[in-house]
C-alpha positions as a Markdown table, in Angstrom:
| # | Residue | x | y | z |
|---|---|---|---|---|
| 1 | Unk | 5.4 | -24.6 | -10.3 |
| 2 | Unk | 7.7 | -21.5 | -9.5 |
| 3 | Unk | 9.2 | -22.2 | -5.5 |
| 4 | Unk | 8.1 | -19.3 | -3.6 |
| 5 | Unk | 10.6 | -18.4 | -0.4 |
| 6 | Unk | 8.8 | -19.6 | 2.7 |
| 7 | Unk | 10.3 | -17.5 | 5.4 |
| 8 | Unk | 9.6 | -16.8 | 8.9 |
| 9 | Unk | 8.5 | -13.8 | 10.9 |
| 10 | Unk | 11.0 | -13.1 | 13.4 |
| 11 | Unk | 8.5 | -11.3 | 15.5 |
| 12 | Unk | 6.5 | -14.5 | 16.1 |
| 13 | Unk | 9.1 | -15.4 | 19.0 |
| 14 | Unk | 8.9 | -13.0 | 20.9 |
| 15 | Unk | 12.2 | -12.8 | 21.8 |
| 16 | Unk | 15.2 | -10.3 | 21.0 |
| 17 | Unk | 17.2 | -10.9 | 17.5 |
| 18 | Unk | 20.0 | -12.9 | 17.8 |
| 19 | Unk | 17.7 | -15.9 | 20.0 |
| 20 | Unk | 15.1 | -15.5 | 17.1 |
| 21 | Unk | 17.3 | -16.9 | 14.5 |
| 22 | Unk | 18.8 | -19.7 | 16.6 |
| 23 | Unk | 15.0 | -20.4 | 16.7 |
| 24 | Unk | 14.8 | -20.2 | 13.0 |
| 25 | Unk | 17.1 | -22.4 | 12.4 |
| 26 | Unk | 16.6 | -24.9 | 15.1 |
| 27 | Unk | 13.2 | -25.2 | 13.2 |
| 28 | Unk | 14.8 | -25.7 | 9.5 |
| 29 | Unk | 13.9 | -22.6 | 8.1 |
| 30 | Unk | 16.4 | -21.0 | 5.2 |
| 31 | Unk | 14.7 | -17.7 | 4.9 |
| 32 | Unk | 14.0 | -15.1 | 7.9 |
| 33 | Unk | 12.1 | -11.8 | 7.8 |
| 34 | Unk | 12.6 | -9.4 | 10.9 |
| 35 | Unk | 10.5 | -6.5 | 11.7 |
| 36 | Unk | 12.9 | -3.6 | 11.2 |
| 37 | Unk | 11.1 | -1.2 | 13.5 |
| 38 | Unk | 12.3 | -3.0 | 16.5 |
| 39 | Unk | 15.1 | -0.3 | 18.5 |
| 40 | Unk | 17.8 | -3.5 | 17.7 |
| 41 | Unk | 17.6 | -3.0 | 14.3 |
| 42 | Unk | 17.5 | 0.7 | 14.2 |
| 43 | Unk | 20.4 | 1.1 | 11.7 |
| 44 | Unk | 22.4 | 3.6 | 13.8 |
| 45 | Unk | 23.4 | 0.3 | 15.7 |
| 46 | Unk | 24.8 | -1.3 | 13.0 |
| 47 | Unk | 28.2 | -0.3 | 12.2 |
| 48 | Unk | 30.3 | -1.9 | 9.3 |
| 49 | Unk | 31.6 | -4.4 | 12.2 |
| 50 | Unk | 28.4 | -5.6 | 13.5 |
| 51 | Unk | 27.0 | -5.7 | 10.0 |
| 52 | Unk | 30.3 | -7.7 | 8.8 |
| 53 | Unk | 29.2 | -9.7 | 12.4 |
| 54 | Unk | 25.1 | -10.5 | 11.1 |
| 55 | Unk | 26.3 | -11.5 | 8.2 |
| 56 | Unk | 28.7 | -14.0 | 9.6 |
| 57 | Unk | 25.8 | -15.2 | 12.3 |
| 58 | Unk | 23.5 | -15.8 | 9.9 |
| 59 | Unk | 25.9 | -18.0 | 7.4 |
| 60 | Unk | 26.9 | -20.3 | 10.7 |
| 61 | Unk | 23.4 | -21.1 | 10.7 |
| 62 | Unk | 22.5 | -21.3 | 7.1 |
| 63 | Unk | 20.0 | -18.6 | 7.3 |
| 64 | Unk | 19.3 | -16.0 | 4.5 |
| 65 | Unk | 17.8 | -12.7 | 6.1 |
| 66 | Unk | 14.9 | -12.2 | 3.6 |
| 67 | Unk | 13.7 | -8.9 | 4.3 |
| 68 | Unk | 13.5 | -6.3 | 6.4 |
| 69 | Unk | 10.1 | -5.0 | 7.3 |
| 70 | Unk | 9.9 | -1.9 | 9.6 |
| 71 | Unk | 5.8 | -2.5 | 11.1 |
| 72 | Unk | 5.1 | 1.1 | 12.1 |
| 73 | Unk | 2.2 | 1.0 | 15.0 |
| 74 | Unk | -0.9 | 3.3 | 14.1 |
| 75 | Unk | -0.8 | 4.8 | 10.7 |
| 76 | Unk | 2.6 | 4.0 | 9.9 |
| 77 | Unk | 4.3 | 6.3 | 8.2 |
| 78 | Unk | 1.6 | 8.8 | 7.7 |
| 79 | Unk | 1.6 | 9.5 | 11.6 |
| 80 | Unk | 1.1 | 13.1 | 11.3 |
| 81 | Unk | 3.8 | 13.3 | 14.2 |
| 82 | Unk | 5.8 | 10.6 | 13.2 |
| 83 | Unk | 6.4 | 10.7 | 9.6 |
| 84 | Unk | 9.6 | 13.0 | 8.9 |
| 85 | Unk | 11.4 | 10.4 | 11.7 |
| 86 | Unk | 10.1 | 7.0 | 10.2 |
| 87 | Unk | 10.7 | 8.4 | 6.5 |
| 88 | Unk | 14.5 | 8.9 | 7.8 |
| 89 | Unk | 14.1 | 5.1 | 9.3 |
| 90 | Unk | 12.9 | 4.2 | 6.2 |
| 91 | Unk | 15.3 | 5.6 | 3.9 |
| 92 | Unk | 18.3 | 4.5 | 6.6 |
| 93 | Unk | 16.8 | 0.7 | 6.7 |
| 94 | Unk | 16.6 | 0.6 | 2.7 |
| 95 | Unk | 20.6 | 1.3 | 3.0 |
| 96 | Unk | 21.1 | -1.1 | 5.4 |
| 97 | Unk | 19.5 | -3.8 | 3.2 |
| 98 | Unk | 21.5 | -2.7 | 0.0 |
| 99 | Unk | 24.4 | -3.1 | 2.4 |
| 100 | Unk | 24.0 | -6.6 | 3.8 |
| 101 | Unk | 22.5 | -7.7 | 0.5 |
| 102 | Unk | 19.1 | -8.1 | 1.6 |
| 103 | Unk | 16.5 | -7.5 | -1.9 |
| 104 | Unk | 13.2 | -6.7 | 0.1 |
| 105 | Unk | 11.8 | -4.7 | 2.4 |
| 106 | Unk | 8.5 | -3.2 | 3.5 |
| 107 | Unk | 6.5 | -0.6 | 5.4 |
| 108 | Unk | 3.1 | -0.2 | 6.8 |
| 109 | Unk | 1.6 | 3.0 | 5.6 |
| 110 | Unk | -2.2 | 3.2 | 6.1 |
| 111 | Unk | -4.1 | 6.3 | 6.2 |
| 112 | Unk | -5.4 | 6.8 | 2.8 |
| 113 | Unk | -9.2 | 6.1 | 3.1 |
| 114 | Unk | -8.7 | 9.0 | 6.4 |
| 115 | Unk | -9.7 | 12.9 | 5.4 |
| 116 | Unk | -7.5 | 13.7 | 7.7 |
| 117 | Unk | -3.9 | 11.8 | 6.3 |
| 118 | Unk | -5.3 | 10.5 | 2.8 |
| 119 | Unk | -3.2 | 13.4 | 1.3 |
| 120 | Unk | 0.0 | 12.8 | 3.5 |
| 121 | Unk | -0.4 | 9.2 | 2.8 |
| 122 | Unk | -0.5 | 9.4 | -1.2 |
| 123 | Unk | 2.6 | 11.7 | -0.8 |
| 124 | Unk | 4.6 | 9.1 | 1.2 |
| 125 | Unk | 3.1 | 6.2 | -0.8 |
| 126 | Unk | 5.6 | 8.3 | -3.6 |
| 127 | Unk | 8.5 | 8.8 | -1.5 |
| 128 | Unk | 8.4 | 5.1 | -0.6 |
| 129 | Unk | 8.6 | 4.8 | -4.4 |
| 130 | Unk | 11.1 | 6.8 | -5.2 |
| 131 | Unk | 13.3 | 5.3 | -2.0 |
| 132 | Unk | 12.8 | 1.7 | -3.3 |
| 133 | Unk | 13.8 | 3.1 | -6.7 |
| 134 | Unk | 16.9 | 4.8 | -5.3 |
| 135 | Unk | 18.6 | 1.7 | -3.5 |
| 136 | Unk | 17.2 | -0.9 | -6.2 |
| 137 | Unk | 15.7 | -3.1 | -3.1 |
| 138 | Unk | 11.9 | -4.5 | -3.5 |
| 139 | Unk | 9.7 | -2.2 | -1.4 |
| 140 | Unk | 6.3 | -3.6 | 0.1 |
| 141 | Unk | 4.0 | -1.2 | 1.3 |
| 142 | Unk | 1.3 | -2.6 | 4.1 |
| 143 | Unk | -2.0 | -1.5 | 5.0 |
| 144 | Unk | -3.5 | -2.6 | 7.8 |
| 145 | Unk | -6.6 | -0.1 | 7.7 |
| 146 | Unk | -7.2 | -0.2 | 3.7 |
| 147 | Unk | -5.7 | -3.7 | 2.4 |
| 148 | Unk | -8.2 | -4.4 | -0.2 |
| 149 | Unk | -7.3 | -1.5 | -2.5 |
| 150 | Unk | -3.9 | -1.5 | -1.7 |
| 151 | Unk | -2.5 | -3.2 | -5.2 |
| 152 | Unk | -4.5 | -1.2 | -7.3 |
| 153 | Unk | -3.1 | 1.7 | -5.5 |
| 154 | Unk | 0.7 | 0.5 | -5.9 |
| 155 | Unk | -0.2 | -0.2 | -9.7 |
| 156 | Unk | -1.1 | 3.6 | -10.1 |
| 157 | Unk | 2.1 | 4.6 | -8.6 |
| 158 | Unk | 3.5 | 3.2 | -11.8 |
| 159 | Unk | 6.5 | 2.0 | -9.4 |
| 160 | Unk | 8.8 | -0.9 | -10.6 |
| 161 | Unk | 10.0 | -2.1 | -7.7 |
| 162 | Unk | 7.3 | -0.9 | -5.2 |
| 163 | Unk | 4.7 | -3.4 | -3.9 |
| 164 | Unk | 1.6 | -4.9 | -2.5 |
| 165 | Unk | 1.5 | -6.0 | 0.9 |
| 166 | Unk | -1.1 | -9.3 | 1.6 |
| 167 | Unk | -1.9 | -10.8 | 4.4 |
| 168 | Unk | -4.1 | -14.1 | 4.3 |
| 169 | Unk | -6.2 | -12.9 | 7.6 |
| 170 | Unk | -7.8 | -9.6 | 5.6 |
| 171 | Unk | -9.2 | -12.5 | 3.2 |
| 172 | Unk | -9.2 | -16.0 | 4.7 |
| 173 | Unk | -11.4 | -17.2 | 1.8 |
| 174 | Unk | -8.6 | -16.2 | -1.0 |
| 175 | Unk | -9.9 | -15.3 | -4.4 |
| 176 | Unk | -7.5 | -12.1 | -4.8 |
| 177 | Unk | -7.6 | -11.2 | -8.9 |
| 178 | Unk | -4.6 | -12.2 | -11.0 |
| 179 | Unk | -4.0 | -8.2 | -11.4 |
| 180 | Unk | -4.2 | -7.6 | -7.5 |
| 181 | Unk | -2.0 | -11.0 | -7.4 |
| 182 | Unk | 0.3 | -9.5 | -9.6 |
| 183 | Unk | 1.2 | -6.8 | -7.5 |
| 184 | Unk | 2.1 | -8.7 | -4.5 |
| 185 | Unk | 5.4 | -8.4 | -2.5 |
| 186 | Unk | 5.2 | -10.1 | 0.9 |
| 187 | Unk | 2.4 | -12.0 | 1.7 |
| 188 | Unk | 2.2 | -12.7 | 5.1 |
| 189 | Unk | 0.6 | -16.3 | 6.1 |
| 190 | Unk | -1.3 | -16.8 | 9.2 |
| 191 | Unk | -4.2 | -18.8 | 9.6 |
| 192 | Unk | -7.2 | -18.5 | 12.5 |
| 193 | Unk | -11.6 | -17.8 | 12.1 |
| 194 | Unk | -13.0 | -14.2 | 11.6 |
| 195 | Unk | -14.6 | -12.8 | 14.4 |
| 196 | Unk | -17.0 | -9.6 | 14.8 |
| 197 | Unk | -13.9 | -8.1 | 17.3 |
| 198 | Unk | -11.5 | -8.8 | 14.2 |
| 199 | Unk | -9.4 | -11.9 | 13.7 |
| 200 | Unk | -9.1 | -15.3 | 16.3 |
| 201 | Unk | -5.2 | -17.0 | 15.2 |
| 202 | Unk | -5.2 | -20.2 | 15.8 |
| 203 | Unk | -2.6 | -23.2 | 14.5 |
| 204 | Unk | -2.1 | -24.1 | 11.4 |
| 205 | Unk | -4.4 | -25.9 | 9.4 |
| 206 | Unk | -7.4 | -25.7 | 12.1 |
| 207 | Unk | -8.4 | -22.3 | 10.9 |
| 208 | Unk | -10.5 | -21.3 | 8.1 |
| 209 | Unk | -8.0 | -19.6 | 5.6 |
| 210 | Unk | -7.9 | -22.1 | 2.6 |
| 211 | Unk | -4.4 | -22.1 | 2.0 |
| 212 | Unk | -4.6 | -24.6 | -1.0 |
| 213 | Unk | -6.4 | -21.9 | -2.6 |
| 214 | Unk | -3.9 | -19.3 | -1.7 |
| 215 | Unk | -1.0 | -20.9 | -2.4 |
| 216 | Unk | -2.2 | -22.0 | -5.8 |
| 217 | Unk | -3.4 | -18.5 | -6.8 |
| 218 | Unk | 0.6 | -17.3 | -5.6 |
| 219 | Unk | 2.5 | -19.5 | -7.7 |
| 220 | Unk | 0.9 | -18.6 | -11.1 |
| 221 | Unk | 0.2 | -15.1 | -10.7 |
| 222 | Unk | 2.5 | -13.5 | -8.0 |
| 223 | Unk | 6.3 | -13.9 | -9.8 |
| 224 | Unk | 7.8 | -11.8 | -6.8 |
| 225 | Unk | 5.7 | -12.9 | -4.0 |
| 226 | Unk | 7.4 | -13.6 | -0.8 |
| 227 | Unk | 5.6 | -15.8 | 2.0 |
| 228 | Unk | 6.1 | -15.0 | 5.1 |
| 229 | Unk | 4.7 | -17.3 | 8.3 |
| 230 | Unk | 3.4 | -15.5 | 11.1 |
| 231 | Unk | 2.0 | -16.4 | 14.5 |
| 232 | Unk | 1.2 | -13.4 | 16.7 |
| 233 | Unk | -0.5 | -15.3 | 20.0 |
| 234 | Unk | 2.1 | -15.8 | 21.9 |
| 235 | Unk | 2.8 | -19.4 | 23.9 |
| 236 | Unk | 3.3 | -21.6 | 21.2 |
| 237 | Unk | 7.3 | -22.0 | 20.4 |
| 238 | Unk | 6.3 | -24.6 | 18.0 |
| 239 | Unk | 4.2 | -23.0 | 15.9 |
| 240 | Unk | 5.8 | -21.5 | 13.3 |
| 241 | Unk | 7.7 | -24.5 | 12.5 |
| 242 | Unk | 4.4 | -26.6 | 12.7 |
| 243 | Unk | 3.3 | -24.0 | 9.7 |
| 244 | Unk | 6.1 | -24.7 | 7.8 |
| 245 | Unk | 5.3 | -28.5 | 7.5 |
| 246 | Unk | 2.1 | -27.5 | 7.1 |
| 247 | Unk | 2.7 | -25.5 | 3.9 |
| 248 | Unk | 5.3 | -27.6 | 2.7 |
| 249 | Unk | 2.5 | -30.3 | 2.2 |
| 250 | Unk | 0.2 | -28.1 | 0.8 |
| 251 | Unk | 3.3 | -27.2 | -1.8 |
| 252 | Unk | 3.9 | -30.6 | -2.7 |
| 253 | Unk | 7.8 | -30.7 | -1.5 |
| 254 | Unk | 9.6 | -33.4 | 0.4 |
| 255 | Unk | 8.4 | -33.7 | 4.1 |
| 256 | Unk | 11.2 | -32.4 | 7.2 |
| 257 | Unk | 10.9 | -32.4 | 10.4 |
């Protein structure tokens, strides 16, 4: 069974970089993904010297920085009013990854099943393409608003290193196709109960996302799949390394702390 990385979403701690990855690796993880849209990691901050600096932080604590994922509130880059500024973020965080090393990002772009951006959103769904094509680093495109179509949608792009965004709360049931499968990049992992106001989050394993199933589909039919654990309640500093364990056994590996 191919090992998929199991890393961690920054985010989930709720707390500024440098104190997420001592968290990270105070909870055993070897892979971290950070949400590039945050103003810390706005590339403009990151001269050679504080790059030659991450780097050196996160070997000290055996830490691999995944990806870089810049989670664009609203439509993401297809904000009417936003977009020229988050393309240039875009294209400057894509950099920034070739230049520490890093072989995925991702984006949230949404907008396509809106009159009003579908035809700003297709365009950008290209340049994110042709960005991810320029710096050779994994792209993953995320849709909050329109997830279910999303692969089919990166397949027409035709793009070979652009990707699907999943995220096991649009479809706590699993049952994704092998071709939608196929087209996944990061899938983020998060587990809770569907409720008619959207999604309740709750620990690991007391949900109702069937992970077995999930996990099982990713290994055979997702070769470049990333999974990511996220926890977006805040008040439980435990509970991304509680997931970990949790998946872990569900993967069949050797039990940690």
């Amino acid at each position: 069974m191919p090992v998929l990385p199991l890393a961690a979403w920054l985010d989930s701690y709720q707390t500024e970089l440098r104190a997420a990855l001592d968290r990270a690796a105070e909870q055993q993880f070897r892979f971290v993904q950070a949400n590039a849209a945050r103003d810390e990691l706005d590339p403009r901050r990151w001269p050679p010297s504080a790059r030659r600096h991450l780097r050196r932080y996160l070997r000290d604590r055996g830490l691999v920085l995944q990806g870089l994922t810049l989670q664009f509130p609203g439509a993401g880059l297809a904000d009417p009013r936003e977009a020229d500024s988050r393309v240039a973020r875009l294209r400057a965080t894509l950099e920034l990854c070739a230049d520490l090393g890093v072989r995925r990002a991702g984006v949230t772009l949404s907008g396509r099943a809106d009159p009003a951006t579908a035809d700003l959103a297709r365009e950008l769904l290209g340049v994110v393409a042709a960005e991810a094509d320029r710096v050779s680093v994994l792209t993953t495109v995320i849709d909050p608003g329109s997830p279910h179509d999303l692969p089919s949608a990166v397949r027409a792009a035709g793009a070979p290193l652009l990707r699907a965004g999943l995220d096991t709360a649009t479809r706590p049931g699993g049952g994704v196709s092998p071709d939608d499968l196929a087209a996944a990049g990061d899938v983020f992992l998060r587990d809770g109960r569907p409720r008619p106001h959207g999604f309740e989050e709750t620990e690991f394993g007391a949900g109702e996302v069937d992970f077995g199933r999930w996990l099982a589909d990713l290994t055979t039919a997702a070769p470049d799949a990333g999974l990511v654990l996220r926890h977006d309640t805040p008040g439980r500093v435990d509970a991304l390394r509680a997931g970990r364990v949790y998946m872990e056994s569900l993967l069949g590996w050797s039990p940690r702390p």
